[in-house]
C-alpha positions as CSV (number, residue, x, y, z in Angstrom):
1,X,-11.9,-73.9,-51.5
2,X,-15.1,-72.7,-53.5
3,X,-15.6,-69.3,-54.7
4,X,-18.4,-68.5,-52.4
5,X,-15.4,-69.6,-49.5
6,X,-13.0,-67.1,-51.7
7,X,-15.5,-64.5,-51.9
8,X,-16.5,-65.0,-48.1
9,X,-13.3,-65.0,-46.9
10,X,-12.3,-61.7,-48.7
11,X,-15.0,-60.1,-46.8
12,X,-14.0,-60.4,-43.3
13,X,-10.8,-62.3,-43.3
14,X,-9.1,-59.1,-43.2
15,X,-5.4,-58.4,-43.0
16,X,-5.5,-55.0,-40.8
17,X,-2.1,-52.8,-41.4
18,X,-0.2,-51.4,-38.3
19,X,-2.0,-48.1,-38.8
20,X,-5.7,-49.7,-38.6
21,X,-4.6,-51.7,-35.4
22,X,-3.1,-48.4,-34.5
23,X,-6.3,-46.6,-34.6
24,X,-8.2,-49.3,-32.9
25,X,-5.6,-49.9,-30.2
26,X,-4.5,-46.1,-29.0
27,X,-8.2,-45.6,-27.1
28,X,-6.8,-48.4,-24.6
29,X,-4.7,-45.2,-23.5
30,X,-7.1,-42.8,-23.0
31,X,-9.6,-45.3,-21.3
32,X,-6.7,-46.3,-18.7
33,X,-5.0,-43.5,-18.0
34,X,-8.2,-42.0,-17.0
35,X,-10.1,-45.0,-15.3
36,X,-6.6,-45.6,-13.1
37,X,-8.1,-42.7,-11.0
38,X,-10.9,-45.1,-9.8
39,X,-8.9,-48.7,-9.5
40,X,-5.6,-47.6,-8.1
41,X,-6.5,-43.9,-6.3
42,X,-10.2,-43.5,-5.3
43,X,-10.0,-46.0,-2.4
44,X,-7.2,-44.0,-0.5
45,X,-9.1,-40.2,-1.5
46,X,-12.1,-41.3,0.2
47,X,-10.7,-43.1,3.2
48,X,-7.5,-40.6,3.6
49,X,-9.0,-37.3,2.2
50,X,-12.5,-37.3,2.9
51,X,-12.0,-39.2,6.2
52,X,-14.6,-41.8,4.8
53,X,-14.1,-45.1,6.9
54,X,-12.4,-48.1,5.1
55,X,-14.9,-50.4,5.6
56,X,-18.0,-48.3,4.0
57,X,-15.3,-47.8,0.5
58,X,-15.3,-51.7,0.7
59,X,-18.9,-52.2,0.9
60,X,-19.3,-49.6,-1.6
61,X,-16.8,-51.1,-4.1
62,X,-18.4,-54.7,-3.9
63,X,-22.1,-53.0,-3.8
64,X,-21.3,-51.1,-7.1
65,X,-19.4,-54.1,-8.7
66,X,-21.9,-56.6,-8.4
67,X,-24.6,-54.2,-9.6
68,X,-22.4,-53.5,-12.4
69,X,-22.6,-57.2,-13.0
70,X,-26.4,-57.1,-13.6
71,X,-25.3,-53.8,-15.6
72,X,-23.2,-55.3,-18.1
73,X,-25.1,-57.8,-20.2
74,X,-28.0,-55.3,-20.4
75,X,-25.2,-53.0,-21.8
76,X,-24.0,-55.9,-24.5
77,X,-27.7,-56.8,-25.1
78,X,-28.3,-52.9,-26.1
79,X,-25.2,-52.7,-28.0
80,X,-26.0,-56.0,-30.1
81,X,-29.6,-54.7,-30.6
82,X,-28.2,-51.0,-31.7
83,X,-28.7,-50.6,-35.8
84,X,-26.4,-50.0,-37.9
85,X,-26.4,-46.9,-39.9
86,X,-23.2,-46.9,-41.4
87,X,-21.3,-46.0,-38.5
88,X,-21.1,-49.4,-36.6
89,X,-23.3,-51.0,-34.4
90,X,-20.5,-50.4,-31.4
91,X,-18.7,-47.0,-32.5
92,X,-21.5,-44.5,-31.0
93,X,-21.5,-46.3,-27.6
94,X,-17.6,-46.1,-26.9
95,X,-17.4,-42.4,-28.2
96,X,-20.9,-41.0,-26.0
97,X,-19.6,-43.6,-22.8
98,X,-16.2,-42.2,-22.9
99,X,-17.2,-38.7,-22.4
100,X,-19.7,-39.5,-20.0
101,X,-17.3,-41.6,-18.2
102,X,-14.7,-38.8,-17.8
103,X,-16.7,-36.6,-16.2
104,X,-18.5,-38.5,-13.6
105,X,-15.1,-39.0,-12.6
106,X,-13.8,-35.3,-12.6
107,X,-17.5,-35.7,-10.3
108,X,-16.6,-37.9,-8.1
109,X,-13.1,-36.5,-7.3
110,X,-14.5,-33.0,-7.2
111,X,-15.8,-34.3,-3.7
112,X,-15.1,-32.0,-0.7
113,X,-14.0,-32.5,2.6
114,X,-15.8,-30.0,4.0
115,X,-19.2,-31.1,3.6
116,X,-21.4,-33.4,5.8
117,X,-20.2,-36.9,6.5
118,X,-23.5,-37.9,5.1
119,X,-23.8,-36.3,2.2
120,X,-20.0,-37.4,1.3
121,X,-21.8,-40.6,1.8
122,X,-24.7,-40.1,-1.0
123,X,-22.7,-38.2,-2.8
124,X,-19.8,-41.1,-3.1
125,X,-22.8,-43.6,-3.9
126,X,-24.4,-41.5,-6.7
127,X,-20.9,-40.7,-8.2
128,X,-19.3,-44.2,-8.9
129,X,-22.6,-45.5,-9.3
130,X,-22.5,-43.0,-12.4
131,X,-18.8,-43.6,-13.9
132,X,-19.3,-47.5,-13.2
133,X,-22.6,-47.1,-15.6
134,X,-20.9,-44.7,-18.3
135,X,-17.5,-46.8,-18.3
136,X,-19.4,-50.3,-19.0
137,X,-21.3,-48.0,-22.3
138,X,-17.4,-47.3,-23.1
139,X,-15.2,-50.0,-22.8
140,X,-17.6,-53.4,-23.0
141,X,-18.4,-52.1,-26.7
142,X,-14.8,-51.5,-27.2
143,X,-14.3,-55.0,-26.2
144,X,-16.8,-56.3,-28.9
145,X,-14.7,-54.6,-31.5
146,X,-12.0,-56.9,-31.1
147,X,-13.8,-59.9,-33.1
148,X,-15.5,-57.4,-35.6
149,X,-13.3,-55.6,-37.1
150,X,-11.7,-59.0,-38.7
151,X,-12.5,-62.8,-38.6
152,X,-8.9,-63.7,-38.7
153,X,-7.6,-65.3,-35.2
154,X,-4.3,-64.0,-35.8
155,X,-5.0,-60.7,-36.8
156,X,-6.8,-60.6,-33.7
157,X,-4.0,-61.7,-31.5
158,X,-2.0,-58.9,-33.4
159,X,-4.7,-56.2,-32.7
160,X,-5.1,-57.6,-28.8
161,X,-1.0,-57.5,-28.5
162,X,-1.0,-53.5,-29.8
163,X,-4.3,-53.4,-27.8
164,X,-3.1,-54.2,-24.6
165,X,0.5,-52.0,-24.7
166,X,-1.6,-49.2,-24.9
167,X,-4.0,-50.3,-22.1
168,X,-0.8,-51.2,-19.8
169,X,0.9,-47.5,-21.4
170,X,-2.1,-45.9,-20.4
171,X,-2.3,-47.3,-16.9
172,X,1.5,-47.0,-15.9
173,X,2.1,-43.3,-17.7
174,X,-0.9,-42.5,-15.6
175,X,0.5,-44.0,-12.7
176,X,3.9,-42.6,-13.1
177,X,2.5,-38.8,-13.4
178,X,-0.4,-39.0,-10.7
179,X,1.4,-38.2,-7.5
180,X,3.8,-35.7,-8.4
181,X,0.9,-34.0,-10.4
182,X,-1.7,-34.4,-6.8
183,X,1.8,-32.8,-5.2
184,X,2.3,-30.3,-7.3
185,X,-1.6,-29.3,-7.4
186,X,-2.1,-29.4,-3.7
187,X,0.3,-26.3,-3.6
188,X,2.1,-27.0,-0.3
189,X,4.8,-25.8,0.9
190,X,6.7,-29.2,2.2
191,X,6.1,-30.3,-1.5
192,X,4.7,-33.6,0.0
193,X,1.2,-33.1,1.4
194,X,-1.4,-33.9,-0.8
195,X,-5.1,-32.4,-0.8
196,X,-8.2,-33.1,-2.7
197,X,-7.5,-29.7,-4.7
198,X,-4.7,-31.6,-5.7
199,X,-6.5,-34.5,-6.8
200,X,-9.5,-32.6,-8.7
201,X,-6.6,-30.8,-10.8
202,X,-4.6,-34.2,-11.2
203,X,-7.8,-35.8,-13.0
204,X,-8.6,-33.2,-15.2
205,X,-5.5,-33.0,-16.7
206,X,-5.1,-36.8,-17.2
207,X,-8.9,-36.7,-18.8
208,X,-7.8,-33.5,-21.3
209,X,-4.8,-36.0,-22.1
210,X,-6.5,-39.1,-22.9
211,X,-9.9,-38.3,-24.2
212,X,-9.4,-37.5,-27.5
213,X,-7.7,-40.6,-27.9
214,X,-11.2,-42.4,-27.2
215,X,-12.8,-40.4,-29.8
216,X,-10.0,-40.7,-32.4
217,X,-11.1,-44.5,-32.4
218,X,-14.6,-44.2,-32.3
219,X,-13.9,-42.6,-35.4
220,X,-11.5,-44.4,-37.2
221,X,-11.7,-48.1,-37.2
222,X,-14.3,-49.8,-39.5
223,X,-16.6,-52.7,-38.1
224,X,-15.8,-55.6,-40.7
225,X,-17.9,-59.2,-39.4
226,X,-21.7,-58.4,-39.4
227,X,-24.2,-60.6,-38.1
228,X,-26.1,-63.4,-40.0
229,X,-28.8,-61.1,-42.4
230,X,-31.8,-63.2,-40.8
231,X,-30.7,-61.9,-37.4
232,X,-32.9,-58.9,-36.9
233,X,-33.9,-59.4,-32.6
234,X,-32.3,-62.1,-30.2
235,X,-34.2,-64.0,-28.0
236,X,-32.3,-63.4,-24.3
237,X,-32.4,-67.2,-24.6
238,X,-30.4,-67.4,-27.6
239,X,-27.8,-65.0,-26.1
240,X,-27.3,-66.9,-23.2
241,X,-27.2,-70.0,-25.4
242,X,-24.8,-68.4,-26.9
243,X,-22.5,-68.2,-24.1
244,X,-23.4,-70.8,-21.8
245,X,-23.2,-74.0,-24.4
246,X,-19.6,-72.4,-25.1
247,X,-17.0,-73.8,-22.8
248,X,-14.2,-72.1,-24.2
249,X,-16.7,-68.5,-23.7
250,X,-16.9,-69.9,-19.8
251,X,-13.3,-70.7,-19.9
252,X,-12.1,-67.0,-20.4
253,X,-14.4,-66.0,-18.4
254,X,-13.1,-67.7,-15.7
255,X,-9.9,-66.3,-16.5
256,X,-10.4,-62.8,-16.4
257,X,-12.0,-63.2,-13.4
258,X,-8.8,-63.9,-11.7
259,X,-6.7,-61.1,-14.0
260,X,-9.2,-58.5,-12.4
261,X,-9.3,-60.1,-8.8
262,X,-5.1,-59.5,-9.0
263,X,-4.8,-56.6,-11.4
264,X,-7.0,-54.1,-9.2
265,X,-6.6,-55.9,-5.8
266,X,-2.6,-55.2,-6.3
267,X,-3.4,-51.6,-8.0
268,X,-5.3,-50.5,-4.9
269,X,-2.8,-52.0,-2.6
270,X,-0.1,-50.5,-4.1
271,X,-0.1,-47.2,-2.8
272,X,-0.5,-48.8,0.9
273,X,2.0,-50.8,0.1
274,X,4.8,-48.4,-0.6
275,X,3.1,-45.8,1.7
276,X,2.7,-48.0,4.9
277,X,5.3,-50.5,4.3
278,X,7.9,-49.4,2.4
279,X,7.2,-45.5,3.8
280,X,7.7,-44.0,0.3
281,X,4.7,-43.3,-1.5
282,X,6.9,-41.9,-4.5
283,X,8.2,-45.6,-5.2
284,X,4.3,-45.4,-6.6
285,X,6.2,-43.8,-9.3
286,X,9.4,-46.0,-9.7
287,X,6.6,-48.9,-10.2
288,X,4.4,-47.2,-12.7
289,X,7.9,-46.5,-14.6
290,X,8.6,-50.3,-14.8
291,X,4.8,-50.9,-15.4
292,X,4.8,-48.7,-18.7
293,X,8.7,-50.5,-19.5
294,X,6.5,-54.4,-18.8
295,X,3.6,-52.8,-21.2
296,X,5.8,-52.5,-23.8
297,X,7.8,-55.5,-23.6
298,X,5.5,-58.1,-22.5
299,X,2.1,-56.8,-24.7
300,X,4.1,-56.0,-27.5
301,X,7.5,-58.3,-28.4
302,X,7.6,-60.8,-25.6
303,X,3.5,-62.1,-26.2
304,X,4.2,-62.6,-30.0
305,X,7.1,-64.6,-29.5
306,X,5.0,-67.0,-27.0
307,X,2.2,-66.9,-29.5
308,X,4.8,-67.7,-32.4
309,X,6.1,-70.4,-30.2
310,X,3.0,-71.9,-28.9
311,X,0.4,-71.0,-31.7
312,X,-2.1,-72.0,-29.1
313,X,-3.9,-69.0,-26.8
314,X,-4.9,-71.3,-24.1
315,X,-0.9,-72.2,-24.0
316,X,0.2,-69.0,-24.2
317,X,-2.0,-67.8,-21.0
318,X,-0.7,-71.1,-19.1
319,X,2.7,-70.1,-20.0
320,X,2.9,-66.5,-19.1
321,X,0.7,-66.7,-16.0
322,X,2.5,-69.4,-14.6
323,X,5.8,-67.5,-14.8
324,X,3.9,-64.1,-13.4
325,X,2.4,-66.1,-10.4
326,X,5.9,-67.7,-9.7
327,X,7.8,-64.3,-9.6
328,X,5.1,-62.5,-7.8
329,X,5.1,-65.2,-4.8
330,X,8.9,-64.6,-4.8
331,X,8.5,-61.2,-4.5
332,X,6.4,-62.0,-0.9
333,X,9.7,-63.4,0.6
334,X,12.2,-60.3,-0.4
335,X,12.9,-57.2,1.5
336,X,9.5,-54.9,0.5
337,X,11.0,-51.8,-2.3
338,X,14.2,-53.6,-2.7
339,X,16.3,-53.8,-5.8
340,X,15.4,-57.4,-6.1
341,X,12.2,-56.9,-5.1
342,X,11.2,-54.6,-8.0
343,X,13.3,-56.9,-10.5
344,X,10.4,-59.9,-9.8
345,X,7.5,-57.1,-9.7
346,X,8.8,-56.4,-13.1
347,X,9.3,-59.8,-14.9
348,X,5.8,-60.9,-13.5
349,X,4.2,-57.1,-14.7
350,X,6.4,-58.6,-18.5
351,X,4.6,-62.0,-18.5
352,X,1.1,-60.7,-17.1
353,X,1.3,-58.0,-19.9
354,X,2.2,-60.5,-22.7
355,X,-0.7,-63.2,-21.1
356,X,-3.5,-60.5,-21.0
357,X,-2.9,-59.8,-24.8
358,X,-4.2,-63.2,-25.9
359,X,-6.7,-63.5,-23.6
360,X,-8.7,-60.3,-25.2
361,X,-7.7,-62.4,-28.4
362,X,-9.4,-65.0,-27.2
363,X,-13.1,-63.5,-26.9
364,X,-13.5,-63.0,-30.6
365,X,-12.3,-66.7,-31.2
366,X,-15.1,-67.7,-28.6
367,X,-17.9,-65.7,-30.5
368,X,-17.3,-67.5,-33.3
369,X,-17.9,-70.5,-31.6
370,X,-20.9,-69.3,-30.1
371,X,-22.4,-68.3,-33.3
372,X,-21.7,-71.9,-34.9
373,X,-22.9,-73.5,-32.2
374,X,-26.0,-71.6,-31.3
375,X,-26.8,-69.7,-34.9
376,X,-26.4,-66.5,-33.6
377,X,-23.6,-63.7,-33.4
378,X,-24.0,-62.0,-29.7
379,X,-20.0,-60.1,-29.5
380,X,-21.7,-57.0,-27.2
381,X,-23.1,-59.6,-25.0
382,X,-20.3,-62.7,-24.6
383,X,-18.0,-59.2,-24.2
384,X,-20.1,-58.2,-21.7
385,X,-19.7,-61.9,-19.7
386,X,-16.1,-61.1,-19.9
387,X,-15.9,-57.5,-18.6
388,X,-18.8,-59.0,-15.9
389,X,-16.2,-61.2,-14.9
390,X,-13.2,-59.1,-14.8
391,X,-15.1,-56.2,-13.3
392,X,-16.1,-58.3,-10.6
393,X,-13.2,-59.5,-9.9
394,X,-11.8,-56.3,-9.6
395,X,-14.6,-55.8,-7.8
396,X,-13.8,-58.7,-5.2
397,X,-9.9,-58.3,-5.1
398,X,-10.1,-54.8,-3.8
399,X,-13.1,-54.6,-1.4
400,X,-11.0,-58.4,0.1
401,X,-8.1,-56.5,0.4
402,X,-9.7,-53.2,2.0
403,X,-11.7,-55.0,4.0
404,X,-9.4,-57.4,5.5
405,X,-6.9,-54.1,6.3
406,X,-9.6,-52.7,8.1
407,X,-10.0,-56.2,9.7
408,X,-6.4,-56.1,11.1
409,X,-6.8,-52.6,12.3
410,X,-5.7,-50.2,9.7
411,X,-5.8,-46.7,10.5
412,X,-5.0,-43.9,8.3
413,X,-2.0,-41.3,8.1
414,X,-0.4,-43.2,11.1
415,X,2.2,-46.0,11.2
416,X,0.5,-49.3,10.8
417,X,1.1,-52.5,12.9
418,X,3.3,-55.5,11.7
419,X,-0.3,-57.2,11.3
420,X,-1.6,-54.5,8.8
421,X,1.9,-54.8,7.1
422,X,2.1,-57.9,6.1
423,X,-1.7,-57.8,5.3
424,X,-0.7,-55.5,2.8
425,X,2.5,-57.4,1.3
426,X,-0.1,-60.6,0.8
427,X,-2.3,-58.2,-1.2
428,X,0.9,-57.0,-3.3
429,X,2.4,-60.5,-3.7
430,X,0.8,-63.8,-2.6
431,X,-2.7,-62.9,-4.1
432,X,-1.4,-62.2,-7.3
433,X,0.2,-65.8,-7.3
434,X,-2.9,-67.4,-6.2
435,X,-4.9,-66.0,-9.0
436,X,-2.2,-66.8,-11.2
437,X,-2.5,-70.5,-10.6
438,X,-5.7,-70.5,-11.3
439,X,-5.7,-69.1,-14.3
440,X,-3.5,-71.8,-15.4
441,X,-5.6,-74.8,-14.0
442,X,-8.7,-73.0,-16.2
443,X,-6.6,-73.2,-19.2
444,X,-5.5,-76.8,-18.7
445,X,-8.9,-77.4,-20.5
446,X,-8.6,-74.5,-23.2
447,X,-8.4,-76.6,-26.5
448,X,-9.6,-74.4,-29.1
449,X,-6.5,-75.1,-31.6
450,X,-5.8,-72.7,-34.6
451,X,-6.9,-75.6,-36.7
452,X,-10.4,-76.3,-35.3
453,X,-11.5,-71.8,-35.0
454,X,-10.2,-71.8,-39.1
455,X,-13.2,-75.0,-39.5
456,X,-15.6,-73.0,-37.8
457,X,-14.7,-69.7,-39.3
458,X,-14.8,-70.9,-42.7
459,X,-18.2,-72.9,-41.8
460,X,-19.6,-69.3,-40.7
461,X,-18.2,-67.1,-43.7
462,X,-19.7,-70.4,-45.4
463,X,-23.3,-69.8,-43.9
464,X,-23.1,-65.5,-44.5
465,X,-22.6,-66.1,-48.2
466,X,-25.3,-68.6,-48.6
């Protein structure tokens, strides 16, 4: 290796300690444990609290999701424009988003039933239209950290593994406290009945909890891989260059188009599901418990032992999304809130946890790639493909899955038909395993080894010390 390689390579090919992947990864809690409120709870407010009719939710959740498509890569585009002034090009965006974020949610939640039917309806529109805005400015920068703070691919496998237990922590602590804290707000008598009072408070608490978490990292974690000196402005051309003459960018893509399709189409069934089919809305809780148990398992010992194994990402998704897919069809055929049941729901949470780790690996891997290929360094903007694709998936999945039980004739607060049912166990079980297997077929043609990235690193830490 020559000493401008050596000298390169101690620049960015950084070794980060448990504490600086700690820093980095612990805003994954406070980002999910207060965005749960709007993928797994704000569907069933507005249809069961404000009387808002299921099929204007779903139209409002695709309406919103495809315009936060158009949203995003203006977002990355900004965020890659932004200049430096020794804070990091991405750090300002996730720690101004975040708090802009949490409180167009308190916002929307602070909704009242009382008012108008029509102004619940502008005021629903203007509301999500705000925290979908504000949590692209958080979490798509966020995203873009992931290949900046060090060029090494398995340093960023490590960071993504850490990354993602706190993401699935944040998520399953939130869904394990949200009902009994809507319960005990609502102040009720039966100790059952829930109200929007009971909501509003529920929010706040979970947004006093996990905010400072957000700015903790925004303040802590140092952005390592700069762009090429000469890069000043990027032609839109060149970003899109950038992405589209990148198959392995495309690939991912792909992917998490599927992971959000499954992740929030089963997150917003969920609560129908154990509400209207199992008739226990606090098994809600009992799910969230093994959530946060899969989180910590799959994300953070059961991932780096497929990624020891494998030492291939593309493998490693194959691997642990054809096992979560396989279990989650099973989990269709059993008796719905069974023991067994919830055994499969928790090995397929295990290996969706540990296969969602390496696909956020992935990204920064594929922005290398970008850069050699197309001479320019875009991570806001190929981050922003990827949260395009996973937000509209989880776009898609839900306002399917709403739609279609409003198709068969759900109704709320009554006992639903078989039809609605079963509806609602496809949502839970077979749709997860669809997506699943299509994840794996996009990976067939994943073949960015270890070997080939450490060429093209090398070739780029080459080109920045020229």
């Amino acid at each position: 290796m020559s000493n401008i390689e050596k000298q390169a390579e101690l620049a960015t090919n950084i070794k980060l300690s448990f504490r600086q992947r700690l820093d980095y990864s612990i805003s994954e809690f406070g980002y999910n444990s207060i965005y749960y409120w709007i993928s797994a709870f704000m569907a069933v407010f507005l249809t069961d609290q404000m009387g808002i009719a299921a099929g204007a939710v779903s139209f409002l959740t695709l309406f919103v999701r495809i315009f936060d498509g158009i949203n995003d890569p203006i977002i990355g585009s900004m965020a890659d424009r932004s200049v430096d002034k020794g804070k990091g090009k991405y750090k300002p965006w996730v720690r101004w988003g975040a708090l802009a974020m949490s409180l167009s949610i308190i916002a929307l939640f602070a909704m009242q039933a009382s008012w108008s039917y029509t102004f619940k309806m502008i005021y629903m529109w203007v509301t999500y239209l705000l925290v979908t805005i504000f949590s692209t400015c958080c979490n798509m920068p966020f995203g873009a950290l992931n290949g900046v703070l060090t060029s090494d691919s398995g340093e960023r496998a490590k960071l993504s593994g850490l990354r993602m237990v706190f993401a699935n922590v944040g998520a399953s602590w939130a869904g394990l406290i949200t009902v009994p804290l809507i319960v005990f707000f609502s102040g009720v008598g039966d100790g059952a009945t829930q109200t929007p009072r009971g909501y509003l408070l529920a929010v706040i608490v979970c947004v006093v909890i996990g905010l400072p978490t957000l700015f903790w990292s925004s303040y802590k974690f140092k952005e390592a891989v700069k762009p090429p000196k000469h890069q000043v402005k990027i032609p839109m051309k060149k970003q899109f260059a950038a992405f589209f003459q990148n198959k392995y960018a495309i690939i991912i893509a792909l992917s998490f188009f599927m992971i959000g399709f499954c992740a929030y189409g089963k997150m917003t069934v969920m609560v129908f599901y154990f509400t209207y089919v199992c008739n226990n809305a606090a098994l809600v809780s009992i799910a969230a418990t093994l959530g946060l148990v899969a989180a910590i398992v799959g994300s953070g010992f059961v991932g780096s032992w497929v990624f020891s194994w494998l030492k291939n990402k593309g493998k490693c998704l194959i691997f642990c999304y054809g096992l979560s897919g396989l279990f989650a069809v099973i989990g269709y055929f059993l008796t719905p809130g069974s023991t067994l049941w919830f055994i499969t729901f928790a090995i397929s949470q295990v290996m969706h946890c540990a296969g969602i780790g390496h696909a956020y690996g992935i990204v920064g891997d594929t922005v290398d790639v970008g850069e050699y290929k197309s001479g320019v360094r875009v991570d806001g903007f190929i981050s922003s493909f990827v949260s395009l694709m996973m937000k509209a998936g989880g776009a898609v999945g839900p306002a399917v899955l709403i739609a279609w039980m409003g198709a068969a004739g759900y109704v709320p607060n009554v006992v639903q038909t078989a039809t609605v049912q079963n509806v609602m166990n496809i949502g839970m079980n077979l749709i997860t395993g669809l997506c699943c297997l299509l994840i794996v077929i996009f990976n067939l043609f994943f073949d960015l080894t270890p070997e080939k990235h450490e060429k093209i690193r090398l070739e780029l830490e080459r080109r920045r010390a020229e």
